[in-house]
SEBALUM-493051 format. One line per 2 residues: for each residue y, x, z of C-alpha. Coordinates in steps of 0.001 Angstrom, whole numbers, plus 524288, in hexadecimal, padded with zeros to 5 digits. Each point is the difference from the previous one (the first is absolute). Example, Ala and Ser with C-alpha at 12.3 -4.5 7.8 and 13.67 -1.06 7.14 Angstrom:
2
7EE6C,8300C,81E78; 80D70,8055A,7FD6C
END
This chain:
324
572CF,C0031,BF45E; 8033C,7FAFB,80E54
7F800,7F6ED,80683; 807BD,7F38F,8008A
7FF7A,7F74C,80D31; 7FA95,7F3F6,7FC93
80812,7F7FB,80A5F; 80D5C,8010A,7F87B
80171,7F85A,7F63D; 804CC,80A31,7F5BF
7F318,80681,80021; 7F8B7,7F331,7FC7A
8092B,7FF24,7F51E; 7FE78,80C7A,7FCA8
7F02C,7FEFC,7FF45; 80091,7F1F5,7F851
808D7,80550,7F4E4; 7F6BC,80BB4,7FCFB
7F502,7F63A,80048; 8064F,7F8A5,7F70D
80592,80BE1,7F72F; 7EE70,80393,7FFAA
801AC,80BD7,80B10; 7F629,800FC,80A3B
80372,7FDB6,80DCB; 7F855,80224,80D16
802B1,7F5C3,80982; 7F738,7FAE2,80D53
7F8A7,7F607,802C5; 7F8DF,7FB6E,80B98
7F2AA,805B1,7FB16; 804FA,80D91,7F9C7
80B67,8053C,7F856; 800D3,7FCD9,7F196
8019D,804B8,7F42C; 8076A,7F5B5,7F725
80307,7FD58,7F281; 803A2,7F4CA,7FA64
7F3C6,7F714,7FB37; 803F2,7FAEF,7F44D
7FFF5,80A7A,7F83B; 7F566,80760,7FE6B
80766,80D13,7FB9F; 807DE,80117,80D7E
7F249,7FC1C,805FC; 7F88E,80A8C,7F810
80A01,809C6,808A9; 7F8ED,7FC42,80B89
7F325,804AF,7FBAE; 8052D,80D71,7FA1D
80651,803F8,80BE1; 7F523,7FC7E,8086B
7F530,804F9,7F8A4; 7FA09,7F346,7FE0F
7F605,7FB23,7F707; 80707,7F6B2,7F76E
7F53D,7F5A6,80129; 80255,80015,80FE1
807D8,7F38F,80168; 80B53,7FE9A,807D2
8022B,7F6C3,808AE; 80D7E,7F714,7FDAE
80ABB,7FCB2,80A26; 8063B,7F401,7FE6C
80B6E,7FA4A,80875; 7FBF4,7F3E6,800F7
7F379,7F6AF,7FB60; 80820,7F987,7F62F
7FFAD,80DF7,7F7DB; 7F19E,80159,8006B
7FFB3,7F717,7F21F; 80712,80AF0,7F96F
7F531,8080C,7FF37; 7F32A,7F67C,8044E
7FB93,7F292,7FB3A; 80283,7F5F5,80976
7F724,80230,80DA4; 7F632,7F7DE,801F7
7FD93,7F77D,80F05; 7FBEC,80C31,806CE
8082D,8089C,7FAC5; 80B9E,7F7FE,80274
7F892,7FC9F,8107C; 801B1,80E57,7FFD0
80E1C,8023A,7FCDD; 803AC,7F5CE,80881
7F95E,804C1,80C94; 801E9,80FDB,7FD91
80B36,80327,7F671; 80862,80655,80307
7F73C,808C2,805A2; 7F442,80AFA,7FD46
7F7C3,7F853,7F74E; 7FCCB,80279,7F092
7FC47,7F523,7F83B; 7F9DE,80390,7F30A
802E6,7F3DA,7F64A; 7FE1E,7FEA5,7F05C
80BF4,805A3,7F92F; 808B3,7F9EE,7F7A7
7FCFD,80508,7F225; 80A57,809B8,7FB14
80586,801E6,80EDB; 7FC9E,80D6C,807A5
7F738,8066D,7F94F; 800B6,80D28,80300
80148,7FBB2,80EC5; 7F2C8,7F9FC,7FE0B
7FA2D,80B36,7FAAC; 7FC80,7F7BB,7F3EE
7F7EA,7F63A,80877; 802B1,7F08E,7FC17
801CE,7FF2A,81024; 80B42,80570,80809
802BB,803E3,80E47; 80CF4,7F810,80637
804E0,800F9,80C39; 80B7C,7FACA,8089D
80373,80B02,80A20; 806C7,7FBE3,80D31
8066F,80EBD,803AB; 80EE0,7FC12,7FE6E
80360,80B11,7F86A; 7F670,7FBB6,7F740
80410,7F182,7FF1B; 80DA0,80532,7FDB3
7FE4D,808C1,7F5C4; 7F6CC,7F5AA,7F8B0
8093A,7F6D4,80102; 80B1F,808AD,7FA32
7F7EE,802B8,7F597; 7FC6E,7F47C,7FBBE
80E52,7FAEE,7FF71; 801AE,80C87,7F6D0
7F47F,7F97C,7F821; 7F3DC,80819,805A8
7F6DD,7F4D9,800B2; 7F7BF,80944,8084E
7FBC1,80E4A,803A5; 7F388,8070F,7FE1E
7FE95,809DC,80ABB; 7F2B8,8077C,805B3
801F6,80803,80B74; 809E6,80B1C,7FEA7
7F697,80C1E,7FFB1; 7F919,80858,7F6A5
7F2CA,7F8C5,7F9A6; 7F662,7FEA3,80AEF
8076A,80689,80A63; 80469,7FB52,80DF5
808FD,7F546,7FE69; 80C8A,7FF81,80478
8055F,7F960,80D1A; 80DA0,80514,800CA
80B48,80510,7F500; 7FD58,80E07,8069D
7F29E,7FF6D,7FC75; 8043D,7FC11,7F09A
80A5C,80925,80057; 7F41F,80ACC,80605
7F834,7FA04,7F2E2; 80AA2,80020,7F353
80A4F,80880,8055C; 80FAA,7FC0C,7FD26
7FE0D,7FBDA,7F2B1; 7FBD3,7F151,802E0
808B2,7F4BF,805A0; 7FB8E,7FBEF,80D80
803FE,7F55A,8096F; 7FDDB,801DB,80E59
7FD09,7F597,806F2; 7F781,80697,80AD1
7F369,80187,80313; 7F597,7F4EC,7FAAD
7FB1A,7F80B,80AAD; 7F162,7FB89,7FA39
7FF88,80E53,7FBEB; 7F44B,7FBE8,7F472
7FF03,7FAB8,7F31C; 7FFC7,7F136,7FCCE
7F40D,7F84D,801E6; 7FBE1,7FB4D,7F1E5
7FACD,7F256,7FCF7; 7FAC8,7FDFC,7F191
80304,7F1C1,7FE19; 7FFC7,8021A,7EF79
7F23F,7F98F,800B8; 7F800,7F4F3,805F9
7FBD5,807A1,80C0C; 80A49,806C5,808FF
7FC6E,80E44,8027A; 80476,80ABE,809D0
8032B,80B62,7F6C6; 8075C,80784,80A34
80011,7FD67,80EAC; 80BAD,8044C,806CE
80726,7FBF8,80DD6; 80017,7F301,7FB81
7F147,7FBBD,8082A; 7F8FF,7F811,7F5B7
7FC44,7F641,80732; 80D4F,7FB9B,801FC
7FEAF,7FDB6,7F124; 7F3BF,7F9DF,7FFF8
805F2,7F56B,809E9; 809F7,7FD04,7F685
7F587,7FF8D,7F213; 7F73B,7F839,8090C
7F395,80A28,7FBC6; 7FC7D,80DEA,8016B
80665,808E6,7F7E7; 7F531,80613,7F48A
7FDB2,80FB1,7FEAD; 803B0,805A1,7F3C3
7F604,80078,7F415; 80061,805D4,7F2DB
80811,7F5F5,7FA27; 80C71,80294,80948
80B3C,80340,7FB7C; 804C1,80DB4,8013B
8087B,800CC,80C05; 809E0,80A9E,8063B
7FBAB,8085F,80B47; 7F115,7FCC2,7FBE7
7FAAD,80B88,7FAF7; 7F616,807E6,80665
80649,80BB6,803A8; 80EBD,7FB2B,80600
809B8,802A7,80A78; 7FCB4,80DB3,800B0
8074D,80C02,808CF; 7FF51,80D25,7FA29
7F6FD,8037B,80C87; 7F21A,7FBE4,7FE6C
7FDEC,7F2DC,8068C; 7F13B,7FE83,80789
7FC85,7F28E,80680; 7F623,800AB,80A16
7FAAE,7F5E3,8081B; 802A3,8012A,80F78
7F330,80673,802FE; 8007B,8099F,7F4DB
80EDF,801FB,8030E; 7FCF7,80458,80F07
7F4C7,808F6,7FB90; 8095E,80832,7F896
80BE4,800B5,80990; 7F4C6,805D1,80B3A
7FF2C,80C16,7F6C4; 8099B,80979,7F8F2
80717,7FC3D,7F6DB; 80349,8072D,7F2D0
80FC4,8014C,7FD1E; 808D1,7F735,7FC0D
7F7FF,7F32F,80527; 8093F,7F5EE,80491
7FAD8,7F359,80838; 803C7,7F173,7FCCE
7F7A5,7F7D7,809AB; 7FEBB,7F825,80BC6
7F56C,80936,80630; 806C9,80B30,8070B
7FE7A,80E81,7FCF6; 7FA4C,807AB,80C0E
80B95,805FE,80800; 8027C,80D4A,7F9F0
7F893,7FEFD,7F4D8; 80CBD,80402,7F6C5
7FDA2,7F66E,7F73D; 80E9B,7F783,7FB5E
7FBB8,7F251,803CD; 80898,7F2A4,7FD19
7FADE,7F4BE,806C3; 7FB14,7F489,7F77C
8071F,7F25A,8050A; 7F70C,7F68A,80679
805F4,7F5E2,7F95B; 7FDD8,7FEB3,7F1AA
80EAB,7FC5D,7FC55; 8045B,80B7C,807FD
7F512,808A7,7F75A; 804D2,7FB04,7F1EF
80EF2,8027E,804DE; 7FE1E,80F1C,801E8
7F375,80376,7F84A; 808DD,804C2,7F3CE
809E2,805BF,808F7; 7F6C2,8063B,80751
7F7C5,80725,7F3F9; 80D9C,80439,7F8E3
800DC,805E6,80F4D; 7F2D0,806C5,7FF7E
80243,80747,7F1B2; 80EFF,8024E,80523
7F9B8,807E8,80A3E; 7F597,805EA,7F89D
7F562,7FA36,801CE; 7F436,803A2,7F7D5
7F698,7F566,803FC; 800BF,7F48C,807AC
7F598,7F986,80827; 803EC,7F042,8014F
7F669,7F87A,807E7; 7FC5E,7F1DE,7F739
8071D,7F59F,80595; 7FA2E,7F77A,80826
7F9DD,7F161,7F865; 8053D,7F3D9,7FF69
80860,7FAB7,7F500; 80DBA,8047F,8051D
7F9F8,80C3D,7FD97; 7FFEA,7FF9A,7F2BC
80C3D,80414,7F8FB; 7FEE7,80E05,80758
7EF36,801DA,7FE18; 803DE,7FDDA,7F118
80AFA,80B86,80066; 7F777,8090E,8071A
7F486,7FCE0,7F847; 80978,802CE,7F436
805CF,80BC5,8030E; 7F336,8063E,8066E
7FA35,7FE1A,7F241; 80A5F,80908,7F993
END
């Protein structure tokens, strides 16, 4: 199946009708490719998790075209939900709100709360937009990649994952280059489930109070786990002194090196420099792993990003996908 360029309009159409006829279809975002169905019904969303090799109690996280469609599936948002919308959407922030009973189950992974966001790549907007004029009141779609894998930044990278069997829609390479940020506002207390480029305190400007860490009671949430974001390589994070204690001595094979420290001159080692800037960092970090395992790679050293909030989004991948 081609890869259809998301730009012409025939592709868009294309995409919406087999969304609507219950087919699955990869399309980008700004965060990371997805991979859609159609919300509403929980048998073309139970596709989803077979071909990823998903747990079916691993919600999704819905894509709506615009906040007048987040009642289709949610009860209506409350202040701070609603502040939310309003200042981010459409852009890379998750809100996880109390579902409507009877209304995306599956995509919930049976919870009573649901993930909804309003995505502001155009491709996106377009094809959500089609869609719901064919009567898709909105699309679940998790990154387009195998179950805990790297996630995907460009169609090459989901064509790389699934092969020519699956719908895609170019639209070029992602430019946040992470996952969503998520904000659980199903309960009295907003909580940061998921941080991503989004900085949180940005949010906590707009709720007016700081954001509260996840407890027991949270809802389950995509990307969350704690083994995520994986390459096939094994994925080491070392702090900067630990880091620059093993580039001054041999190396075993197969080490590649993510970091801002650089590797003595002649040392051997393949070495990608880690961006400075934090945006810059979540942008490439996906590219750049699908790079290391492309070249064979069998273990990566990444030095931990530097603190500070903006920081976030790309500590919690690493973190993730060092626990694999």
């Amino acid at each position: 199946m081609p890869i259809l360029d998301g730009r012409r309009a025939a592709a868009i159409t294309s995409a919406a009708e087999r969304l609507r006829d219950g087919g699955l279809v990869a399309f980008p975002t700004e965060t990371v490719y997805g991979l859609g169905a159609r919300a509403d019904r929980d048998t073309s969303t139970a596709a989803v998790f077979a071909v990823k090799g998903r747990p079916d109690d691993h919600p999704l996280i819905v894509h709506v075209a615009d906040p007048a469609a987040v009642t289709e599936f949610a009860e209506e948002p409350g202040p701070v939900a609603r502040a939310l919308m309003a200042r981010f959407w459409p852009g890379p922030l998750t809100l996880i709100l109390r579902r409507r009973p009877g209304r995306g189950e599956a995509a919930a992974g049976g919870q009573d709360t649901i993930g909804l966001r309003l995505p502001s790549h155009p491709v996106a907007l377009a094809l959500l937009q089609e869609a719901a004029r064919l009567g898709v009141p909105g699309v679940a779609a998790p990154s387009a990649n195998r179950f805990g894998r790297v996630s995907p930044t460009s169609a090459r990278h989901v064509l790389g994952e699934f092969g020519e069997g699956l719908l895609i829609v170019d639209g070029g390479d992602c430019e946040v280059g992470i996952e969503s940020a998520i904000v659980d506002c199903s309960g009295a207390t907003p909580t940061l489930l998921r941080p991503g480029a989004l900085d949180r305190r940005e949010i906590e400007a707009v709720i007016g109070r700081p954001l509260a860490a996840p407890g027991a009671d949270s809802p389950r949430a995509s990307g969350t786990l704690a083994s995520h974001y994986a390459p096939s390589a094994r994925l080491l994070l070392l702090d900067t002194a630990s880091l620059t204690a093993m580039l001054a001595q041999p190396a075993p094979p197969g080490v590649a090196v993510y970091s801002r420290v650089v590797p003595p001159a002649g040392c051997g080692l393949r070495h990608r420099p880690m961006p400075a800037d934090a945006g810059a960092a979540a942008h490439e970090l996906f590219a750049a792993l699908r790079e290391f395992d492309a070249g064979g790679a069998t273990l990566v050293w990444v030095e931990q990003p530097p603190p500070g909030p903006e920081w976030d989004g790309v500590r919690d991948r690493l973190t993730r996908a060092a626990a694999a």
